[in-house]
N, C-alpha and C positions, 0 to 999 in steps of 0.2 A: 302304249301296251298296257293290258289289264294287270294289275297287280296279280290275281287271282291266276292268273298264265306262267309269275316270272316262277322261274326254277328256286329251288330250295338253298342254295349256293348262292345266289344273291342276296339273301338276307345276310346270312353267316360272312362274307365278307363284310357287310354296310355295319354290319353290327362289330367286328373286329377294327375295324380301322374309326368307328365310334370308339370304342375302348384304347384304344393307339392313341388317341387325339386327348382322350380326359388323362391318362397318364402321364404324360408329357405336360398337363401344364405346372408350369415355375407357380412355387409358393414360399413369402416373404418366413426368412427365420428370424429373422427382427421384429422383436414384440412392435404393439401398434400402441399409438402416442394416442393419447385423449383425444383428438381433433381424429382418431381413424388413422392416420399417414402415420408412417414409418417410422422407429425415433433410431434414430441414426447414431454411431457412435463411432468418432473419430479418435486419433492416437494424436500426441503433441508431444513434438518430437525437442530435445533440448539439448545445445552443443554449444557449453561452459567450457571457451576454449582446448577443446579436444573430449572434455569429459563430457560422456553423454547420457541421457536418459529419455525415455516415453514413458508418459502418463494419459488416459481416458480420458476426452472431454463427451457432452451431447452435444445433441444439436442445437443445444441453445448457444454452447461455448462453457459450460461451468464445467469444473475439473470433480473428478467421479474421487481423488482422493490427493489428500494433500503433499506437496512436494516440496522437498529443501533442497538442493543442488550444490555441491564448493567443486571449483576444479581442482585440479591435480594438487595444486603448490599453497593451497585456502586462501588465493588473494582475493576472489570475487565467490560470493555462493547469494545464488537466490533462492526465496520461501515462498510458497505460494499455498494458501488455507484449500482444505476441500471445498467446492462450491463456490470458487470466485472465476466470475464470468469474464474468458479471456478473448477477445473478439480481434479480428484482423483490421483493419482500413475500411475495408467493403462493408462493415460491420460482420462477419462469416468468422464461424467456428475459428479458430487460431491454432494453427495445424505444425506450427516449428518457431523456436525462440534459435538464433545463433548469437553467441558473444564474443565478440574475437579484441583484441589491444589494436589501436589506433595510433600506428607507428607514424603517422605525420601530423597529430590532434592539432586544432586549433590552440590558440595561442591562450595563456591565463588572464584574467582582467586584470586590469590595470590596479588596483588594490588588492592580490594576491598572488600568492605560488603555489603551483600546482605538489603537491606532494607524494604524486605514485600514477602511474598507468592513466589511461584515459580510456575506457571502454566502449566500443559501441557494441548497442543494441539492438537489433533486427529483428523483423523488420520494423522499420520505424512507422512510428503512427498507432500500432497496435495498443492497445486498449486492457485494462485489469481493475476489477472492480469487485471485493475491495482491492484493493493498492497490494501488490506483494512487495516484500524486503528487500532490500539489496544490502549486500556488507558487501564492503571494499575497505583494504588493507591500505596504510600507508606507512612512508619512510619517515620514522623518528630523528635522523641523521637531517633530513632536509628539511626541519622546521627552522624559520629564521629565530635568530638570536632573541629572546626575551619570550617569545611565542608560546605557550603549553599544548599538548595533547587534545586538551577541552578544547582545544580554539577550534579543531577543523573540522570541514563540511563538506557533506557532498553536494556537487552543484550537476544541473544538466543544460546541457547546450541544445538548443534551438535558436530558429531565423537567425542565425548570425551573431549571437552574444551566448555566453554563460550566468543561470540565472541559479542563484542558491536557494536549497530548501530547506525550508525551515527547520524541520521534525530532523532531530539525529539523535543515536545513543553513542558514545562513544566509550569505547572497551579502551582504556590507557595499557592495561596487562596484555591483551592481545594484539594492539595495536592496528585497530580498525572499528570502522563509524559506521551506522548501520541507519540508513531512509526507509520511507518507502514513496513507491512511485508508482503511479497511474497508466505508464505510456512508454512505451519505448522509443531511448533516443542516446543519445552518448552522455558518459556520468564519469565525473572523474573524482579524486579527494583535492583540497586545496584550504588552503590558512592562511588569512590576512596576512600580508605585508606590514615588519615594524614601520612602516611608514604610513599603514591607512588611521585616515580619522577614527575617531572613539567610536566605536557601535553604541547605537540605541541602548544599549541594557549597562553600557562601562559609563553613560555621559551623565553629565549634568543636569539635563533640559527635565524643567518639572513636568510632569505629568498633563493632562484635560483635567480642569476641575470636574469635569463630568463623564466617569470611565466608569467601565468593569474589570473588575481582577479575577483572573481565576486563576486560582491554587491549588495545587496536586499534592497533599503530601505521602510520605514514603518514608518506611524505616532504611535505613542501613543492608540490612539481610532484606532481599525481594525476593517474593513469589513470586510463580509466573502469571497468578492475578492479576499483582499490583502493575507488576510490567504493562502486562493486555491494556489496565484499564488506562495508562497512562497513555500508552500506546494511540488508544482512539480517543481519547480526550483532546491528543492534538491534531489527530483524522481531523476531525469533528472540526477545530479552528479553522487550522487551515485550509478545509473543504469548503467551510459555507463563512468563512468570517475573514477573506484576508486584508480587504478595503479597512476592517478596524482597528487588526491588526498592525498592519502600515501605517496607521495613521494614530497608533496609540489610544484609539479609545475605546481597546480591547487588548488586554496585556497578561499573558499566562505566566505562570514561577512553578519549577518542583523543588518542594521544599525536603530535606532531610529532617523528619524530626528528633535525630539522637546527634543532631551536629547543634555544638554548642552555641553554635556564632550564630544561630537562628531565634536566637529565644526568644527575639522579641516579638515574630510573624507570627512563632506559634504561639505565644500568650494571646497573640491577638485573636486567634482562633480557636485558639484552645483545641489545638490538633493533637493529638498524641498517639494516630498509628496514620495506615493509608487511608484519606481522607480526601474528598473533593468538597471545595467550597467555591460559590461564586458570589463574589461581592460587589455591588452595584452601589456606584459611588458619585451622591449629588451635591458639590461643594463639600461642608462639613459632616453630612451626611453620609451613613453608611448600611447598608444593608444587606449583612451576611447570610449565605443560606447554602445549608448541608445539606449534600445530594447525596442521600446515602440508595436512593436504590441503586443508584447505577451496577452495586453487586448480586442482584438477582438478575441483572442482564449480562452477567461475564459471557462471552462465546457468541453472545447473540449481536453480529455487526450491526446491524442496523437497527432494531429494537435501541442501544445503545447510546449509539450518536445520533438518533433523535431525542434522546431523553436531554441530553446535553446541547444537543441545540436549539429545544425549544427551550431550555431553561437560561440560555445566554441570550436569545432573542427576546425575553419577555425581559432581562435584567437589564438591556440595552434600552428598553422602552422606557423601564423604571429610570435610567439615568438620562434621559431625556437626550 
């Protein structure tokens, strides 16, 4: 049929139901990500044994703003910085934390007692980088006889054992210890047994003739600076150095310098506020060196503990 023939009514509809068709199409209200595609934003959902909360992550997984979380009774609260990338299993956004008490927990190691709740964390596997905090409370009442407050640690269970982490602050006034942890998985408090052998820092055994020390010092009254920087100073060890660690030829101390019984560390260093020193030790030989930028990178996590781990990997070289 000649177009020049069709009736006037055929236009006006083909042209309406053109119009019908552009209206109708779906258009994204989600700003567009640099690569074009969509940038997506999920909620992360969190239930601190009954207490609960949502916070914004993207689609990378990083949280849009930071979060602290304490359940009901403050025996467990977790922290979590803006910007740290909280990924599931699959490696995928990280969409819900649950915490619930572990009323059948595996048993305590053999060199300890357990001193309050046993936590799991859900889902296990999941991922946080940096490390967010965990505080967990424990029972003063059930430390063994001779024991202190200072003694206890949080530890986490995996494959079939309880393994303890290094990094703790322990609040003796409030009575609970504070980590931080990379992964979710079950974390409990727990305090050598009067009966375990002397730890590494209580013994005798001399030292590598060929070590690094590093020393943190700290006044008495802390900032939340000095906290921070202590904070990732031992990120930093225990992240990239625990082989040296374990085996001593890598040995950290936070020193007070308005405690008296210290005087002799700090003459050695001639510390007199919060100070990071790393000293690289060959035989009779020493060689001390103040890190003092590390405070133009307060906040900045990773700027940070690079500064301090290349400067412990270059001191390590120095001690042969």
């Amino acid at each position: 049929m000649n177009i020049a023939n069709k009736p006037l009514w055929h236009f006006l509809v083909a042209g309406l139901a053109l119009s019908l068709m552009v209206g109708c199409t779906p258009s994204s209200t989600k700003p567009p990500a640099a690569n074009g595609e969509e940038q997506l934003t999920y909620q992360l959902e969190i239930d601190l044994l009954g207490t609960k909360s949502k916070a914004l992550i993207d689609s990378q997984g990083k949280l849009k703003t930071p979060v602290e979380l304490s359940s009901a009774d403050d025996r467990i609260t977790l922290s979590l910085n803006e910007g740290t990338v909280s990924l599931n299993r699959e490696g995928e956004p990280l969409q819900a934390i649950e915490v619930t008490i572990d009323f059948n927990p595996p048993p305590p190691p053999e060199d300890a007692n357990k001193v309050g709740p046993v936590y799991d964390l859900t889902p296990q596997g999941a991922t946080f980088n940096p490390p967010l905090k965990l505080t967990l409370t424990y029972e003063p009442k059930e430390l063994p006889e001779g024991l202190m407050e200072k003694d206890v640690y949080i530890a986490c269970y995996e494959d079939g054992k309880w393994e303890m982490l290094r990094y703790k602050q322990v609040d003796t006034e409030r009575h609970n210890v504070t980590t931080q942890v990379d992964h979710l998985a079950k974390y409990g408090v727990f305090v050598p047994s009067s009966e375990s052998p002397p730890t590494p820092d209580s013994d005798h055994t001399s030292p590598p003739t060929n070590r690094v020390e590093v020393v943190y010092f700290h006044r008495a009254k802390r900032c939340q600076k000095c906290i921070w920087a202590e904070e990732h100073v031992r990120y930093a060890l225990e992240t990239y150095f625990k082989d040296e660690l374990d085996s001593s030829k890598l040995t950290f101390a936070s020193i007070n310098v308005q405690d008296a019984s210290n005087a002799a560390i700090i003459k050695k260093y001639d510390a007199y506020t919060s100070q990071l020193f790393i000293n690289a030790v060959t035989g009779d030989t020493e060689r001390i060196e103040h890190v003092s930028e590390i405070w133009q990178l307060i906040g900045n996590d990773e700027a940070f503990c690079q500064v301090v781990r290349t400067k412990i990997e270059k001191a390590l070289e120095g001690a042969g």
